[in-house]
N, C-alpha and C positions, 0 to 999 in steps of 0.2 A: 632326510638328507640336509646337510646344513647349509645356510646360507650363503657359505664363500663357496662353497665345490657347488651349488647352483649357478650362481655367479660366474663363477670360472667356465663353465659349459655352457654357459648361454653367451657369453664371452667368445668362446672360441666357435662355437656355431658363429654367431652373429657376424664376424672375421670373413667364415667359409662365405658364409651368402650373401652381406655386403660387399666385400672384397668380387668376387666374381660379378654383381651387380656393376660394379664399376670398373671394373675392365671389360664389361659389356658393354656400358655406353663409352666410357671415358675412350677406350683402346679401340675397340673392333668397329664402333662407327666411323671412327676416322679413318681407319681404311676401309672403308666401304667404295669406294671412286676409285681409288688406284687399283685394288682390287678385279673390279667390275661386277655385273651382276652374278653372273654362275660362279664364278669362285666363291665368292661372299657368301650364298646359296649353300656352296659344300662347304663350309664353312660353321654357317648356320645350323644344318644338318649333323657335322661334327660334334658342335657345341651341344647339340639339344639331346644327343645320344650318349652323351657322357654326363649329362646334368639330372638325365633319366636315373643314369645308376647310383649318383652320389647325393644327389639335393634331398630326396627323400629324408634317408637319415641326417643329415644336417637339419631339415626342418623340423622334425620330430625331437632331438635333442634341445635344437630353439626354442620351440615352441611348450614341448615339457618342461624344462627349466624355466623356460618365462611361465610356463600358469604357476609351477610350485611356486613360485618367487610371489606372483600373484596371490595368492591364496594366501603366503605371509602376510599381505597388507591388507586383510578382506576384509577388517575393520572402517578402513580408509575408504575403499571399492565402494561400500555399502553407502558411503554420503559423495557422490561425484560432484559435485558443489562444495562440498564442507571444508575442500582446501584447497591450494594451490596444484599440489600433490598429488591426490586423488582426480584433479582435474586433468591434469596432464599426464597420468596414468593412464585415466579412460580415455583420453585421446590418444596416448601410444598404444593399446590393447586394440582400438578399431582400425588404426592406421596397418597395425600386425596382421589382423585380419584380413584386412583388404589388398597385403602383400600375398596371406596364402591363397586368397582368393584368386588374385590376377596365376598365381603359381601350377594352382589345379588346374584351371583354364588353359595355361600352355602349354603344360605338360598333357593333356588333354587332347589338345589342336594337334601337337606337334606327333602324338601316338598315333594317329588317325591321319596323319602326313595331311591334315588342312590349316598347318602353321605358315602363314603367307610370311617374306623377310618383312613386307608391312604391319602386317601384328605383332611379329619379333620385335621390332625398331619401339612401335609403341609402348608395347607391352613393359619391355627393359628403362624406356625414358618413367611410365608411370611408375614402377616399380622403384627403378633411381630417387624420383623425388619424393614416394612415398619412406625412403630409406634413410633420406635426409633428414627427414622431418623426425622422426624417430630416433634417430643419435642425438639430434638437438635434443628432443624432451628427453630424452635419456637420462642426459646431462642437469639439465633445466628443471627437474622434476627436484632435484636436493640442492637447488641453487635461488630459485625462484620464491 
């Protein structure tokens, strides 16, 4: 597959799950209060039953396109020191990681109905700044 239709899908993934990432903290915690707990709760509940059915394949496209794309630079992968680039690649690839990680985990909690809104709340803030960090080097990786 070539490299813009990579790009372009890992692109519009990235949209689906950042984008919802921050309308999870940006939006829905601030009505967390006016809301109240149970509403927020069915709310939470809503949210996690529809994230069930879509985020899956959003991650899979994401994450497919990121390793092929990955796999273009294995050259670069192979010396994580040897440049700027490569540096800040393997820190986007663990930081990626560690997004599907928190992912499984609360899709996980949340199937097994032991997602507390306290793990939600955490869960979506780590996730938020691990997503930040990631568009930064994104960017930072052919600027740097």
């Amino acid at each position: 597959m070539s490299h813009s239709v990579l790009v372009t899908l890992h692109l519009f993934a990235a949209i689906m799950f950042v984008g919802t990432v921050f309308f999870e903290v940006l939006i829905l915690e601030g009505i967390r209060k006016p809301l109240g707990h149970e509403a927020m709760r069915n709310v939470e509940i809503a949210i996690g039953r529809r994230a069930r059915r879509i985020m899956p394949f959003v991650m899979i496209v994401l994450f497919g396109a990121g390793l092929a794309m990955a796999w273009q630079f294995r050259e670069a992968l192979a010396q994580p020191f040897g440049s700027h680039f490569a540096t800040l690649l393997w820190i986007k690839i663990i930081l990626a990681f560690s997004v599907l990680g928190h992912f499984i985990f609360a899709i996980t909690m949340s199937g097994t109905g032991r997602l507390k809104s306290r793990h939600f709340k955490l869960i979506h803030i780590s996730v938020f700044c691990h997503v930040v960090l990631i568009v930064f080097l994104a960017k930072a990786m052919f600027y740097l």
